[in-house]
PDB file of N, CA, C and O in Angstrom:
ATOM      1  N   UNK A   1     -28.283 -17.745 -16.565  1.00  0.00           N
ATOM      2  CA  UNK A   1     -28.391 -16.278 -16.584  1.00  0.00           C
ATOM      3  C   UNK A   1     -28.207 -15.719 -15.167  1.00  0.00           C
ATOM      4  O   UNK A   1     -27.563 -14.731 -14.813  1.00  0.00           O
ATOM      5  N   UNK A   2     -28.968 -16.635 -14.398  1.00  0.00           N
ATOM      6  CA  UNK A   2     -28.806 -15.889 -13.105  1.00  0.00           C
ATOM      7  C   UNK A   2     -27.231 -16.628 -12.503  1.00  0.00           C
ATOM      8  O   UNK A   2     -26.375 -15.789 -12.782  1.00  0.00           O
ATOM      9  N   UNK A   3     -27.093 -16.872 -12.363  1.00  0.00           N
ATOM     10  CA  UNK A   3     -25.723 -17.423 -11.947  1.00  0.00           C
ATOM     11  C   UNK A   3     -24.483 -16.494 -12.445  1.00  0.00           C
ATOM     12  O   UNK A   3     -23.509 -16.170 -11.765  1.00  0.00           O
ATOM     13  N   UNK A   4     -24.832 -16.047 -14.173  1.00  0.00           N
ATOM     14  CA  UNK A   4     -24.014 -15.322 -14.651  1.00  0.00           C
ATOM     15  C   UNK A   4     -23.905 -13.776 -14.008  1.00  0.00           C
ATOM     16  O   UNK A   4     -22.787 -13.337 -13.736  1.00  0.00           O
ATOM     17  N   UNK A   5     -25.047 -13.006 -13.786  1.00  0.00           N
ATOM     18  CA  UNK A   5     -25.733 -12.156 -12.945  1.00  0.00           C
ATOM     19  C   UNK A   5     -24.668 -12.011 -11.612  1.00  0.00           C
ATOM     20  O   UNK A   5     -24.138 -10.938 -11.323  1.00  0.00           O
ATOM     21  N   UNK A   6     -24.433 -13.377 -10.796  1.00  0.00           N
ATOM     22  CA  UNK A   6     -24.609 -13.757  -9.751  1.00  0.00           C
ATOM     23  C   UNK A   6     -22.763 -13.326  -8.948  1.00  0.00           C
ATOM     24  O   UNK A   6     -22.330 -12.768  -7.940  1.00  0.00           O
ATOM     25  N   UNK A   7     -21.976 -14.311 -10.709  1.00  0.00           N
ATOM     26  CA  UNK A   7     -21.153 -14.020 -10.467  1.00  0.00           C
ATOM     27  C   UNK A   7     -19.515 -12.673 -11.049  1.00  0.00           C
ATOM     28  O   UNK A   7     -18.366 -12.359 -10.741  1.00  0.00           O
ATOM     29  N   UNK A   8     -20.861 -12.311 -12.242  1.00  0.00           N
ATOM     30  CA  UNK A   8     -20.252 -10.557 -11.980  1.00  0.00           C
ATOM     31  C   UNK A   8     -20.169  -9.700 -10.658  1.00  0.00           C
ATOM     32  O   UNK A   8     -19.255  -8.990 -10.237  1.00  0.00           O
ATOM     33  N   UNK A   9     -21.469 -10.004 -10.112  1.00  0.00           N
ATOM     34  CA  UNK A   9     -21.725  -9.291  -8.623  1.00  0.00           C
ATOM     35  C   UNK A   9     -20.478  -9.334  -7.613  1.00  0.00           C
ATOM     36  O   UNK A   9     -19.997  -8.451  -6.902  1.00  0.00           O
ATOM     37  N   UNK A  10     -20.122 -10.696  -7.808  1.00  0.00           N
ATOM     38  CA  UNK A  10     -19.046 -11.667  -6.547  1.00  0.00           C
ATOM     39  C   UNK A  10     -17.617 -10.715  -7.579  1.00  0.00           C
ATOM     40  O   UNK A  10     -16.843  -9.883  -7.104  1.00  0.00           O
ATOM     41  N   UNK A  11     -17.653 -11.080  -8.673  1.00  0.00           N
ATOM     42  CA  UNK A  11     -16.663 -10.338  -9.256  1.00  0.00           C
ATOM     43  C   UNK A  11     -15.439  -9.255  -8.655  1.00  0.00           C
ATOM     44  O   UNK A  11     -14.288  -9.187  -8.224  1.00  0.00           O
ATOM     45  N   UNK A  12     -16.868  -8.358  -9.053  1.00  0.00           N
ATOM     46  CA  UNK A  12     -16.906  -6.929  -8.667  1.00  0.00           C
ATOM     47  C   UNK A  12     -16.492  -6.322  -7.312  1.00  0.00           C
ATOM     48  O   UNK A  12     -15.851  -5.294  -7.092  1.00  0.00           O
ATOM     49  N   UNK A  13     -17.033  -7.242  -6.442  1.00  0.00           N
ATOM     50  CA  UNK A  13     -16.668  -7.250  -5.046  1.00  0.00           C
ATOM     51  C   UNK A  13     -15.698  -7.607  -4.772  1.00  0.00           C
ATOM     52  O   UNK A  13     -15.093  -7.044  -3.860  1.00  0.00           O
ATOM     53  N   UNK A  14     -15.087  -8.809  -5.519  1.00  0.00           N
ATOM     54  CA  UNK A  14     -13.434  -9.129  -5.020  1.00  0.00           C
ATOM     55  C   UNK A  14     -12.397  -8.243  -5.280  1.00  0.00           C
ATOM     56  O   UNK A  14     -11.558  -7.931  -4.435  1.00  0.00           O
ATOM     57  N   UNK A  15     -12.433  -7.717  -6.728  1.00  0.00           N
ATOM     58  CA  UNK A  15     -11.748  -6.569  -7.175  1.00  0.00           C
ATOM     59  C   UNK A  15     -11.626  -5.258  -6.050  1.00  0.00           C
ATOM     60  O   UNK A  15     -10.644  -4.687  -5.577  1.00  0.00           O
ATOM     61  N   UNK A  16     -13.063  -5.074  -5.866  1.00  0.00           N
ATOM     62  CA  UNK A  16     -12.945  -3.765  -5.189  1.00  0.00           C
ATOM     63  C   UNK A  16     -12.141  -3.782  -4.012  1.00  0.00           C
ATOM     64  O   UNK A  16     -11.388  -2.886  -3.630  1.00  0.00           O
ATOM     65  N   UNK A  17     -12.502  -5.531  -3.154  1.00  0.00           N
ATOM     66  CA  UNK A  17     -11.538  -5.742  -2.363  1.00  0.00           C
ATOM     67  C   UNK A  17     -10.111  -5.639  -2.253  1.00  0.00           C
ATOM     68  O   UNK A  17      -9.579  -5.184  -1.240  1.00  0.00           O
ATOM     69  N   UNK A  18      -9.263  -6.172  -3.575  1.00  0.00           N
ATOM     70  CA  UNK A  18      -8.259  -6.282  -3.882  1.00  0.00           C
ATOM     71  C   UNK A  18      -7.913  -5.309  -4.002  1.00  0.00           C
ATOM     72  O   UNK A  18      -6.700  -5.302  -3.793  1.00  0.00           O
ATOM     73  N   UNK A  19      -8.415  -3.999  -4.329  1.00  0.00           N
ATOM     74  CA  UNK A  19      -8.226  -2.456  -4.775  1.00  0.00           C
ATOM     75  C   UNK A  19      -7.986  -1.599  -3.510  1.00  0.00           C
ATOM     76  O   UNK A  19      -7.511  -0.481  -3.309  1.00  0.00           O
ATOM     77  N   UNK A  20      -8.340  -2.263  -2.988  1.00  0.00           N
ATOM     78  CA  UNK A  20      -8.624  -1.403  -1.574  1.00  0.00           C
ATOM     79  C   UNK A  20      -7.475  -1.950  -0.830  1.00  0.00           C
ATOM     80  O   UNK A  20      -6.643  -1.164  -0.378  1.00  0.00           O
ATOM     81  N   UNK A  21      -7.332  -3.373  -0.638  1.00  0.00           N
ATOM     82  CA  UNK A  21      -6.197  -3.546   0.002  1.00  0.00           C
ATOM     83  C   UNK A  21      -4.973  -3.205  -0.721  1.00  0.00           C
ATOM     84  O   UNK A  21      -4.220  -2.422  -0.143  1.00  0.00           O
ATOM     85  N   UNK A  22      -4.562  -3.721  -2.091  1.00  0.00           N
ATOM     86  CA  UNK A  22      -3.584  -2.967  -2.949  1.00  0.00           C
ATOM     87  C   UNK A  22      -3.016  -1.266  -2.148  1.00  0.00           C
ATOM     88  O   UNK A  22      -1.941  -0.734  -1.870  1.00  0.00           O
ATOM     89  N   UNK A  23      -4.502  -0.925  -2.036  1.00  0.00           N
ATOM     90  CA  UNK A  23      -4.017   0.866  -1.558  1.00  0.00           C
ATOM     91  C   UNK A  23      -3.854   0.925  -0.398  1.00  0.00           C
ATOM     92  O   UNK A  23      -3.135   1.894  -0.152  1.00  0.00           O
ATOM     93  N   UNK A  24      -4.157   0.366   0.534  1.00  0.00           N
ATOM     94  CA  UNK A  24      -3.679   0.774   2.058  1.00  0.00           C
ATOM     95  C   UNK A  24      -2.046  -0.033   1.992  1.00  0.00           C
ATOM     96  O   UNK A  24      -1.095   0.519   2.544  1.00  0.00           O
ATOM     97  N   UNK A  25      -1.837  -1.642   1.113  1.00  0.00           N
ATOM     98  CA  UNK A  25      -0.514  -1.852   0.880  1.00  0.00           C
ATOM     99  C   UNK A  25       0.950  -0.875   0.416  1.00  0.00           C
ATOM    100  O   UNK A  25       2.148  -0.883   0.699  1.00  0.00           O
ATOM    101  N   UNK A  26       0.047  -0.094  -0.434  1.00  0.00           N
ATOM    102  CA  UNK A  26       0.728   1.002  -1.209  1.00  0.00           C
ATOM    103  C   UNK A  26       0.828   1.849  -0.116  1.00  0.00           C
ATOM    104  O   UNK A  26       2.024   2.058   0.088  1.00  0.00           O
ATOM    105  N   UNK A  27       0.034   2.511   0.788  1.00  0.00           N
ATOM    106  CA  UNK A  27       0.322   3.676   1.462  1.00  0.00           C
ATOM    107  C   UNK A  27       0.912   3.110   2.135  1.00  0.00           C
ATOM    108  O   UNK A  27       1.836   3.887   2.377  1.00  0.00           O
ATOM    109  N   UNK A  28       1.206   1.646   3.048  1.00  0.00           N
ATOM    110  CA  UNK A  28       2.163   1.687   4.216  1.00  0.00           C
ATOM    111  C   UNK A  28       3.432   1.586   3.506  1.00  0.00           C
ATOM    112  O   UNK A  28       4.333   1.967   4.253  1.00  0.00           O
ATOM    113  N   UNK A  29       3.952   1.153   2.132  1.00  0.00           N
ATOM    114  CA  UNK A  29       5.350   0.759   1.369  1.00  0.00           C
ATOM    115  C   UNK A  29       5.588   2.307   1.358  1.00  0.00           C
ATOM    116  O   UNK A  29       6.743   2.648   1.615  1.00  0.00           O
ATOM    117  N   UNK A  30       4.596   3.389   1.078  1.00  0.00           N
ATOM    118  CA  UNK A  30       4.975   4.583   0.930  1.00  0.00           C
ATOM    119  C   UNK A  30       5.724   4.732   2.533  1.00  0.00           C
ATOM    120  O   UNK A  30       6.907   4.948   2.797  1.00  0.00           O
ATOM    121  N   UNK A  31       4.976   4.603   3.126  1.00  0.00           N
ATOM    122  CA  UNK A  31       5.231   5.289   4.831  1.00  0.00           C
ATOM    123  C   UNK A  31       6.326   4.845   5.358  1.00  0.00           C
ATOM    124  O   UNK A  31       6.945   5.528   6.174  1.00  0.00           O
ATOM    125  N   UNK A  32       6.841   3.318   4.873  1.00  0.00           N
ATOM    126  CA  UNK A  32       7.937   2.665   5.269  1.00  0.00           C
ATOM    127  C   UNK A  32       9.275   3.324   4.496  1.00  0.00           C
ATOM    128  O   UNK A  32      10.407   3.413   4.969  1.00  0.00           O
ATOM    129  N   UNK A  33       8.904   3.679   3.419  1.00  0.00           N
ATOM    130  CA  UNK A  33      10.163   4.152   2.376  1.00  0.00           C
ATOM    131  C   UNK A  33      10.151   5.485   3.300  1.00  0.00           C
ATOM    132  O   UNK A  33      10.944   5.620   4.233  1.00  0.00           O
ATOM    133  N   UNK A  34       9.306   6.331   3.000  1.00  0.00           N
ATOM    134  CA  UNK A  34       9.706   7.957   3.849  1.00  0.00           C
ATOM    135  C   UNK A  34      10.166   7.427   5.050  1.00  0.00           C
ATOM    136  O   UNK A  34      11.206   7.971   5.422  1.00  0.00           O
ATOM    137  N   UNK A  35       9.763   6.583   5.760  1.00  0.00           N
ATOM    138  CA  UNK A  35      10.386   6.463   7.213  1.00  0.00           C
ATOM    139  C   UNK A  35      12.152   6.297   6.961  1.00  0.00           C
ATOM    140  O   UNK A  35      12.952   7.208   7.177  1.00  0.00           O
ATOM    141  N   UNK A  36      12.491   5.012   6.492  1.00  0.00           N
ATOM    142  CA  UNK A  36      13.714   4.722   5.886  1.00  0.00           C
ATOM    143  C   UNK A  36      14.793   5.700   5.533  1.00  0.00           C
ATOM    144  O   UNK A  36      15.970   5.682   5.892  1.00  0.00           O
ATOM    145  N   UNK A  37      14.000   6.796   4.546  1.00  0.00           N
ATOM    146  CA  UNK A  37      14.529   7.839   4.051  1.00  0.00           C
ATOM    147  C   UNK A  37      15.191   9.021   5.170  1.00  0.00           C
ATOM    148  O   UNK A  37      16.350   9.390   5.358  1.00  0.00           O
ATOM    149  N   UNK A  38      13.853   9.423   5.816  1.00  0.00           N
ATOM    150  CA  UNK A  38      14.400  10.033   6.796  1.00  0.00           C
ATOM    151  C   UNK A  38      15.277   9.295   7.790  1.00  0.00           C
ATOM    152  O   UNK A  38      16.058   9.973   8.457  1.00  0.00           O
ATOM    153  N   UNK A  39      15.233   7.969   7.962  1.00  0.00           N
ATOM    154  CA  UNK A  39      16.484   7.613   9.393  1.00  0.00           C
ATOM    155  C   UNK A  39      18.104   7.957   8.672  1.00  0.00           C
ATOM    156  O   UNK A  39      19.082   8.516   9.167  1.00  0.00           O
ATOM    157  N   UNK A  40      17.885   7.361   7.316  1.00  0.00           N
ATOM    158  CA  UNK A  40      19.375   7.328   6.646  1.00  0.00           C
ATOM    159  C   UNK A  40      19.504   8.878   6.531  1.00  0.00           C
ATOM    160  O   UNK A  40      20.619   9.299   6.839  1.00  0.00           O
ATOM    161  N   UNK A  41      18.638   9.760   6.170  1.00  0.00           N
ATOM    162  CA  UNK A  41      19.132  11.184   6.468  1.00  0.00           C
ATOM    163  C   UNK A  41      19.138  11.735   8.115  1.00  0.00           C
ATOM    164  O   UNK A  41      19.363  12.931   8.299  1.00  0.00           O
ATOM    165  N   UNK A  42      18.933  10.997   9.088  1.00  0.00           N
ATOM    166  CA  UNK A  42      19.497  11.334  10.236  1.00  0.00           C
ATOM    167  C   UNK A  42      20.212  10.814  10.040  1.00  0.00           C
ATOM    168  O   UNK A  42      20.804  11.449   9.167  1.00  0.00           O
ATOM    169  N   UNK A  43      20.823   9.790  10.259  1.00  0.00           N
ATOM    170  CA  UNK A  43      21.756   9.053  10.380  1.00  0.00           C
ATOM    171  C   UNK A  43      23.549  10.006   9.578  1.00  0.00           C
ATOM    172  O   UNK A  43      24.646  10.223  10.091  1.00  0.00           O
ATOM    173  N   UNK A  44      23.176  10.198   8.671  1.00  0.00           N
ATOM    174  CA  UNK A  44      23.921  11.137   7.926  1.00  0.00           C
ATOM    175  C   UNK A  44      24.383  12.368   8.908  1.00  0.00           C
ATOM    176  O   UNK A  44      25.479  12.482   9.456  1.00  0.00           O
ATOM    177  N   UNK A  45      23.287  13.237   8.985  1.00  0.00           N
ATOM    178  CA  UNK A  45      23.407  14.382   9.182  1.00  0.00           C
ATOM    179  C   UNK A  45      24.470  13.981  10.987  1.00  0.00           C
ATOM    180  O   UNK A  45      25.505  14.580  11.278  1.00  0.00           O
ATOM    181  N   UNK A  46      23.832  12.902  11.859  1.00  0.00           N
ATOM    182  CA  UNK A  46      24.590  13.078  13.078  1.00  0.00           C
ATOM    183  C   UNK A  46      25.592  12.432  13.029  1.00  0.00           C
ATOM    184  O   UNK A  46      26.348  12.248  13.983  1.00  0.00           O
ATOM    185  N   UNK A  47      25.762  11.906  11.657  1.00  0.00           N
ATOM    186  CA  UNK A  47      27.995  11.865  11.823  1.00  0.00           C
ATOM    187  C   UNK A  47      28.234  12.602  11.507  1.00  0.00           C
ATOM    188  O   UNK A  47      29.147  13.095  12.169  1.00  0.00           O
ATOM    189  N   UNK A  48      27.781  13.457  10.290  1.00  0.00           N
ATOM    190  CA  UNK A  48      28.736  14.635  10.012  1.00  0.00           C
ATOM    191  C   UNK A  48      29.214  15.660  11.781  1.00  0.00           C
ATOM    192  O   UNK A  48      30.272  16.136  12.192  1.00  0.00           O
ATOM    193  N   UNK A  49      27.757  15.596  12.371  1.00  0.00           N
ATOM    194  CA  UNK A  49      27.871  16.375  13.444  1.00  0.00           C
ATOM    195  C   UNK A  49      28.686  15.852  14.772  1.00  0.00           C
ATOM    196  O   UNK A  49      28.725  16.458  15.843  1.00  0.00           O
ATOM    197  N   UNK A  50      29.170  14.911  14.553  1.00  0.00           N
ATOM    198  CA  UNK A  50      30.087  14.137  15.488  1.00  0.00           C
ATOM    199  C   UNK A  50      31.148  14.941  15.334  1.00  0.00           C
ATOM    200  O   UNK A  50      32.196  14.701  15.934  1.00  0.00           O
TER     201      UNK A  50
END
C-alpha cells in the first residue's frame, strides 16, 4: 500500500517534469521557427531590393 502511495507520488512528479520540459521544448521550436521565418523573409525582401 505504501509503496503503491509511494509510487503515484514519484509518478506524478516525473510527468510534471516531462510537461514542463515538453513546454519550454515547444517554446524554443516556436522561437527557432519565427526566427527562421523572419531571416527567409529578410532574405527575400533584400534581393528584391538589390
Amino acid at each position: 500500500m505504501y509503496d503503491e502511495e509511494l509510487r503515484k507520488k514519484e509518478l506524478k512528479l516525473l510527468i510534471k517534469k516531462k510537461r514542463k520540459r515538453e513546454q519550454r521544448d515547444w517554446r524554443l521550436t516556436m522561437k527557432r521557427l519565427k526566427q527562421f521565418q523572419n531571416d527567409s523573409l529578410n532574405h527575400k525582401t533584400s534581393r528584391t531590393d538589390r
